[in-house]
N, C-alpha and C positions, 0 to 999 in steps of 0.2 A: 504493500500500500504506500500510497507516496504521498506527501504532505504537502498540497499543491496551493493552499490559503495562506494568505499573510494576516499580520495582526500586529497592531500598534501597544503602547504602552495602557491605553485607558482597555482596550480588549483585556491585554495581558489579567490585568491588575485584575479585573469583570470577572473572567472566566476561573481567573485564580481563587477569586472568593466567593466564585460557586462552589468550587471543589469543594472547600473547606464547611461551607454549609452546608452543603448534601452530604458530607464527612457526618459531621456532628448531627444531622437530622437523622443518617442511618444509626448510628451510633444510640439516639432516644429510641426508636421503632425496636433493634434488636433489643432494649433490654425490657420494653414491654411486651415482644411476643415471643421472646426467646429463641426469634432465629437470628444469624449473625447476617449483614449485610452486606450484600455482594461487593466485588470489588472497585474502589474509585480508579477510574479511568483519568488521564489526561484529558485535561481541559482540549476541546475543540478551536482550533482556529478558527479565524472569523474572516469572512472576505471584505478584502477592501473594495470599494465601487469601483466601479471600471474608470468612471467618468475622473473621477481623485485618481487612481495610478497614473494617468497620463496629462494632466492637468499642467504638472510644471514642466517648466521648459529644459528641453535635453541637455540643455548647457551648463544647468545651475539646479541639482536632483534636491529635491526636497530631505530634511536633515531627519533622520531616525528618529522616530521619537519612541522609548528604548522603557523599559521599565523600568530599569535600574542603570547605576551610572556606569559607563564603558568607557576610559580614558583614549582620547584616542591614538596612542603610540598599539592599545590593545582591539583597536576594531578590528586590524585584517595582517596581522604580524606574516599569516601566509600567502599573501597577494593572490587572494584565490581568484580564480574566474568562476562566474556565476551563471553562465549558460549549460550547464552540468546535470545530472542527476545524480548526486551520492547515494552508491550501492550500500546498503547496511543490510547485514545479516544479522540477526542479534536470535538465543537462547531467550527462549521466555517459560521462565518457572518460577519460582519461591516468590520472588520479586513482581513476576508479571511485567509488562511491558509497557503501562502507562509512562513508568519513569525517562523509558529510550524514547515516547512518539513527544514526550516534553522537550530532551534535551534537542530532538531535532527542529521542532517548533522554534525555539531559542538561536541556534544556526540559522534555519529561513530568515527570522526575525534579523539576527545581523549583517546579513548578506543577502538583500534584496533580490529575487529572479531565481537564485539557487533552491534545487526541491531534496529533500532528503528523504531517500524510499525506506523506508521502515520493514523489515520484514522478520515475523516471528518464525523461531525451530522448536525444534525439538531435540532433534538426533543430529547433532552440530556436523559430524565427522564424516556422518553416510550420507547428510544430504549436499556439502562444498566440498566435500573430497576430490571426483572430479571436474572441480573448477579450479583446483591448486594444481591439479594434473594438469588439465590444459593451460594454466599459463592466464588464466583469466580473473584471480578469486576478485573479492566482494572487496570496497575502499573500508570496510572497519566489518568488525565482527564480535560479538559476546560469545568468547569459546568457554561455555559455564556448559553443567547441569552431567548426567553421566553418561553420555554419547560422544561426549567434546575431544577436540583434538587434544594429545598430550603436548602442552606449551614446550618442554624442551627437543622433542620431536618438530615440531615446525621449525625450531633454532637451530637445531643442527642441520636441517635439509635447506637450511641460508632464506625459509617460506616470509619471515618476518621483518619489519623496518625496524631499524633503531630508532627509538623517541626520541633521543638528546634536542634534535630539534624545537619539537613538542615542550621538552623538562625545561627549556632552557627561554620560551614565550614569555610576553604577558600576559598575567591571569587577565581572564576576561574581568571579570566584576571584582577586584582587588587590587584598586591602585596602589603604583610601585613594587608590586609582588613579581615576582616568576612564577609559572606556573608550580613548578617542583618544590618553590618555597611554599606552597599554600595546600600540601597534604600533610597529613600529618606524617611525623616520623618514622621509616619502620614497614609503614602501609603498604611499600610499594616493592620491597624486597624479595616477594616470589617471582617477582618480573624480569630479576634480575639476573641475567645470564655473563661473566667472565666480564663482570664491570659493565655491561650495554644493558638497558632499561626498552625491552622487546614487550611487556604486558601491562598496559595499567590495572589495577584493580578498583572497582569504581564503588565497592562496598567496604565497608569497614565493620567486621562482624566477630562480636563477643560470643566466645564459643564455653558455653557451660552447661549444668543440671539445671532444669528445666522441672517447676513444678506449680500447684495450685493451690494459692494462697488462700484463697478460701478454705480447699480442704484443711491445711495447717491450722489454720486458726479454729476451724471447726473443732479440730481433737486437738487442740492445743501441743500441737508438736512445736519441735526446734530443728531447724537444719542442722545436719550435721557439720561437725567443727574439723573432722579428723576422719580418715577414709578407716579406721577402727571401728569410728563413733558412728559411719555410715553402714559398716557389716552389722555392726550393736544394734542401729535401729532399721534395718530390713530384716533381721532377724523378729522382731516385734510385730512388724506389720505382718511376716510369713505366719506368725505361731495366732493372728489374730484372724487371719483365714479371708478377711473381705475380700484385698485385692494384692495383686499382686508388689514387691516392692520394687521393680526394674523392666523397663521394656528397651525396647533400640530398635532402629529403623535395619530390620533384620535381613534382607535382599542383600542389603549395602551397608558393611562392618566397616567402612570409614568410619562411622558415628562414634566407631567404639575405639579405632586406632587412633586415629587423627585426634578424637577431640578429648577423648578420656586416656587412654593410655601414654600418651606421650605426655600429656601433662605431669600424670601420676609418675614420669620418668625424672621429668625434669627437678621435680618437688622431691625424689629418693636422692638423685645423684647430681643436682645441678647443672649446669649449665657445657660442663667440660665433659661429660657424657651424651648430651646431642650431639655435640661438635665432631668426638669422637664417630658417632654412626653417620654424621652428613659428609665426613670427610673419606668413608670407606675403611678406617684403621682396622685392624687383624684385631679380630674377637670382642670388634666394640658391643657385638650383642652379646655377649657371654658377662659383659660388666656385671657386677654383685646387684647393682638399680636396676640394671633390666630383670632378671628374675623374679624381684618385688615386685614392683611394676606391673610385672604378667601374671605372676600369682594375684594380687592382687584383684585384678578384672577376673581372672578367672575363678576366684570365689563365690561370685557373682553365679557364675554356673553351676560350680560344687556344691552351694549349699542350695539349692533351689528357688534363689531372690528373683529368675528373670521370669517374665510371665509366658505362662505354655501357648507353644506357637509361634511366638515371636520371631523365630527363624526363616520362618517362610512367608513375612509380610512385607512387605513397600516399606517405603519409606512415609508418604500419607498415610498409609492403612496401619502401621504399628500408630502412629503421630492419633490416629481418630482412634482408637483402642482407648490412647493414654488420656484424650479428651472427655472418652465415655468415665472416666475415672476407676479403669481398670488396671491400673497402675500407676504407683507415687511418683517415680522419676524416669525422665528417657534425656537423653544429653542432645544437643543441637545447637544449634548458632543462631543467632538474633533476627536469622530469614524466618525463624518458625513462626511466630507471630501473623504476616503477612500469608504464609503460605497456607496456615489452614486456617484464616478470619471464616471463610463462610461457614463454618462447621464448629466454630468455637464456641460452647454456650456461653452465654450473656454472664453469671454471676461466676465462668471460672479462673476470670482471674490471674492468669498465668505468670509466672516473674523466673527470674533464675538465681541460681546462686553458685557459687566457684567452685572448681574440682576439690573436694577434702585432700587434706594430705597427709603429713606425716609427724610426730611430736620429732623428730630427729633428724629428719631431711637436712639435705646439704643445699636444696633450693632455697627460695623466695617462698614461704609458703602460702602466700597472698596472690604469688604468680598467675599470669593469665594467658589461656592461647586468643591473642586476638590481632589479627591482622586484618591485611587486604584481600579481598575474594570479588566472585564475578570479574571474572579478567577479560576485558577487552582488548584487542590489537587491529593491527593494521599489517595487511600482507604486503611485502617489500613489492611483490609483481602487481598490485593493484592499479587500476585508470587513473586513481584521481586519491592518490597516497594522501599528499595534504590535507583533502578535505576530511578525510579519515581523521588526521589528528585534530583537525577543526573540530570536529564533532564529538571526542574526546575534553575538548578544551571547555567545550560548552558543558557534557555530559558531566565534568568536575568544578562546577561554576559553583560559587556560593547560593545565588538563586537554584539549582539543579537541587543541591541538597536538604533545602530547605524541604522543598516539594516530597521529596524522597522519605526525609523523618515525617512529616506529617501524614503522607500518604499510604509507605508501605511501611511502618515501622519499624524502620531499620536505618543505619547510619552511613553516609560515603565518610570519606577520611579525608575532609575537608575543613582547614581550621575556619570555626567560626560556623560552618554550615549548619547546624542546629540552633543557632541562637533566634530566639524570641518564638521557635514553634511550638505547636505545641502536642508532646508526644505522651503512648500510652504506659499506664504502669511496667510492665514487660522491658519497654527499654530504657526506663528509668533503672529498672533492677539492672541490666546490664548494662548499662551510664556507673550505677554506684560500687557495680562491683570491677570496672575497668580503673574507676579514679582511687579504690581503695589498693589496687595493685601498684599506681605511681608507672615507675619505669621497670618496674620485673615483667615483661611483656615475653613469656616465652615463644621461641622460636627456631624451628627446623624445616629442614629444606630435601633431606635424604629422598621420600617419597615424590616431591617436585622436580628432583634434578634428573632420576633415575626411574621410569616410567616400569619397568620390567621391578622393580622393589615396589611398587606402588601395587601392580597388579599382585603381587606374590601377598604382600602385606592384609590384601585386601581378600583373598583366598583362604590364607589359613589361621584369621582374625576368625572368620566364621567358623571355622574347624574346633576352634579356641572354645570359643564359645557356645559352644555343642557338644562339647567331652570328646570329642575326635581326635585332638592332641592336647597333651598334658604343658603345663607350661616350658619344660626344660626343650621338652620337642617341640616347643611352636617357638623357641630361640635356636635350637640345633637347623633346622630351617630355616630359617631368614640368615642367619650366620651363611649359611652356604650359597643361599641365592646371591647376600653382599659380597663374597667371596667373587665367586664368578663373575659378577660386575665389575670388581675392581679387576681381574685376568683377564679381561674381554678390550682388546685393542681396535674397535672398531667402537667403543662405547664412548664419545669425551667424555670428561673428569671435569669435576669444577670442584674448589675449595673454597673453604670456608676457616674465616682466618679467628681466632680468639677474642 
C-alpha cells in the first residue's frame, strides 16, 4: 500500500489527537464490557486540495508547515529526489504496523511528491529472498519476527549498507543533535558488525517476568527477590493446585534462552562469563555459572512449576493461556502488552518484574537484558539506499516515538521520546525496573553473531525443558556446537573486547 496523501501540521496535530481519543474512548468501552479494544491504527492522511498544491508559483514553493520544529541544516541532509517511490518491506507483528504507515506519513510530510509504499510480512526471509537473489531487494526492511533473515548472514554475503552515513545526520526533530547522538546508549549494539552499524533497532525492549497485579494483590503475594525465593514460591502455588506457577511461549524457547537464562548467567558469573561465550573461548560453556544457570531453569521442569502442554503452544496461544490466569509467570519483552491488547481482560493488569537472582552472584543483581530489537536495515543493492535511511531517520524521530509509547506500549530508544505521553501501567513497570538497574544493562551477542549457535540454542533449550537433556548435557552440546564454530574457517569471527 503506498501512502499517496499529504498533510500539513494542523492535519498532523487533528488526526494525532484523534488517535489519542479513540485510545482513551477504547480504553473506557473495554473496561465496561470486558472486551479489550482493537488495535489503534495510524492516523490517516489527509488530502491536500488540488487547487492549494499548485496554487504557488514554481519559482518560490510554499514553506512546510511541519508539526514540529525541523532545523533546517536537518530537512534533507540526503539530497533526496522526490519523484520516487520508497520500496518498504517491513515484518508486522507484536508491534503491528501502525507505527511504520506513521513514520512514513512523516517522510511524505518532509519531502513533498515522494510516496512511501508500506508493505506488511510475515515470513521476512521466504517472501525477499529472491529479490536479494536477483539483485533487486526492497530500499528499507523490518527483518523482525521468526521467519527473518539472520542479520549476520546478510553481512557477511556484503547484502547490507553501512549506516555511518545515517549515524553520522541531523536528527530530524533534535536541534544540534546527530542522529547517533539521540539513541540511547547501548541500543544499537546488535547492529553492530567489526565496528560498521549495518541494523538499527527501532525498539527498545525491557525483557523480564511478566505477571498480574491484580492477581498478586488478590492473594497478597510478593515477587520474588531471589531465583530461591522464586522455586520457594512456585513450589506454593504447585502444592495449592489452582494454577499453574510457569508457562513460556513453548514452539519458540528463545523466551527461555534469551530472556531468562542468560540473564540468570550473567547474575551467577558476571559479566567476564558472557564475554567469555561471545568471544568462542574453549569450554566457556562448561564455566561453574553456566551449570547454575541451567540447572536453574531446568528446575522449572524437575519439579513440575511449568504448566502441562506448554511445549506444544505458540507463542500467542501459551501468552492467552497465561491471560486466562492459568499460570503466574511466563517471561517476554515489553512487545507483550501490545501484542495481545485485544485479548487482555480489562481488570488484569499486567506489569513485570526483573529476572531473580542470586544472594552471591558475581553480577549486578538488579541487572537487566534490555536493548535494541525490531531491527530494521537497508540493502546495500537497493534503488533508492538513501531514502531507506530517510525513512529510518524519521522512523527514530522524537515525534515517531512519542506515537509508538502511546500507541503500542512499548519504547524506541530514543532520548526524550517518551516525555509528556502518556503510557500504561505494564511499561511503567518496565520504565521502573530499567531505571532501578542504572547502567548494569546486561549484554551478549554469541546467538547474534553466530546464526548456526542460535539455531542449536534454540533446539535443545526445548529439549531442556522437556526432560530430554539433563542440564550437564544441554552444556556438553552447545560446548561442541561453539567448538565447531570456532574450527569452521568459512564462519567470520567477531570479538568482543572487555
Amino acid at each position: 500500500m503506498s501512502h499517496q496523501k499529504r498533510f500539513t501540521r494542523r492535519n498532523f496535530i487533528k488526526t494525532t489527537s484523534l488517535v489519542a481519543g479513540t485510545a482513551a474512548t477504547s480504553a473506557v468501552i473495554s473496561a465496561c464490557t470486558g472486551v479489550a479494544p482493537a488495535p489503534v491504527q495510524a492516523p490517516a492522511a489527509t488530502t491536500v486540495p488540488e487547487a492549494a498544491a499548485t496554487s504557488a508559483p514554481a519559482a518560490a514553493p510554499a514553506k512546510l508547515d511541519l508539526p514540529f520544529p525541523v532545523a533546517p541544516e536537518a530537512m534533507d541532509p540526503f539530497k533526496l529526489a522526490t519523484d520516487v517511490e520508497v520500496d518498504g518491506q517491513f515484518f508486522s507483528g507484536g508491534f503491528g504496523d501502525g507505527y511504520i504507515r506513521y513514520a512514513a506519513q512523516i517522510e511524505e510530510m518532509i519531502h513533498p511528491g515522494l510516496k512511501v509504499q508500506v508493505t506488511p510480512l510475515q515470513k521476512v526471509q521466504e517472501t525477499l529472498q529472491a529479490r536479494f537473489v536477483g539483485g533487486n531487494p526492497p530500499d528499507v526492511i523490518d527483518n523482525s519476527g521468526a521467519g527473518m533473515f539472520k542479520t549476520v548472514d546478510l553481512v557477511n554475503e556484503g547484502q547490507l549498507l553501512d549506516l555511518a552515513e545515517l549515524m553520522d545526520a541531523p536528527a530530524l526533530d533534535t536541534p544540534g543533535k546527530k542522529f547517533s547522538e539521540t539513541l540511547f546508549p547501548g541500543s544499537q549494539n546488535s547492529g553492530v558488525f567489526n565496528g560498521k552499524q549495518y541494523g538499527l533497532n527501532v525498539a527498545y525492549t525491557v525483557s523480564g517476568i511478566w505477571y498480574s497485579k491484580t492477581l498478586f494483590d488478590k492473594n497478597s503475594w510478593t515477587y520474588p527477590e531471589t531465583w530461591d525465593d522464586m522455586l520457594a514460591f512456585s513450589e506454593t502455588i504447585k502444592k495449592e493446585g489452582k494454577l499453574a506457577p510457569w508457562t513460556y511461549q513453548g514452539k519458540y524457547p528463545y523466551y527461555m534462552w534469551g530472556i531468562v537464562w542468560f540473564q540468570l548467567l550473567y547474575k551467577v558469573g558476571g559479566n567476564d562469563v558472557l564475554i567469555k561465550l561471545d568471544n568462542l573461548e574453549p569450554n566457556a560453556w562448561k564455566d561453574p555459572a553456566s551449570l547454575q544457570a541451567t540447572e536453574s531453569i531446568y528446575a522449572l521442569w524437575d519439579k513440575g512449576y511449568i504448566m502441562p502442554g506448554t511445549a506444544g503452544l505458540t507463542h500467542t496461544e501459551s501468552q492467552a493461556e497465561w491471560l486466562k490466569n492459568k499460570a503466574v509467570f511466563i517471561p517476554c519483552g515489553t512487545w507483550l502488552e501490545n501484542e495481545m491488547k485485544t485479548v487482555t481482560p480489562a481488570d488484569f493488569n499486567m506489569v513485570m518484574g526483573g529476572i531473580p537472582g542470586y544472594k552471591d552472584g558475581k553480577g549486578d543483581q538488579k541487572g537487566i537484558f534490555a536493548n535494541g530489537g525490531e531491527t530494521f536495515v537497508v540493502p546495500s543493492k537497493a534503488k533508492n539506499p538513501k531514502h531507506g535511511m530517510e525513512f529510518l531517520r524519521c522512523q527514530l524521530s522524537k515525534a515517531s516515538a512519542r506515537w509508538f509509547a502511546e500507541n503500542v506500549s512499548s519504547m524506541m530508544p530514543v532520548i526524550g521520546g517518551t516525555e509528556g505521553a502518556k503510557v500504561s501501567d505494564g511499561m511503567k513497570s518496565a520504565l521502573a525496573v530499567a531505571e532501578g538497574a542504572g547502567t548494569a544493562i546486561i549484554d551478549y551477542q554469541v546467538a547474534n553473531w553466530y546464526s548456526k549457535i542460535n539455531k542449536e540454542l534454540e533446539v535443545h533449550t526445548g529439549e531442556l525443558l522437556t526432560g530430554k537433556l539433563k542440564p550437564a548435557e544441554f552444556l556438553d552440546v552447545m560446548q561442541k556446537i561453539a567448538d565447531e564454530v570456532a574450527a569452521d574457517p568459512d564462519t567470520p569471527k567477531f570479538k568482543r573486547e572487555k
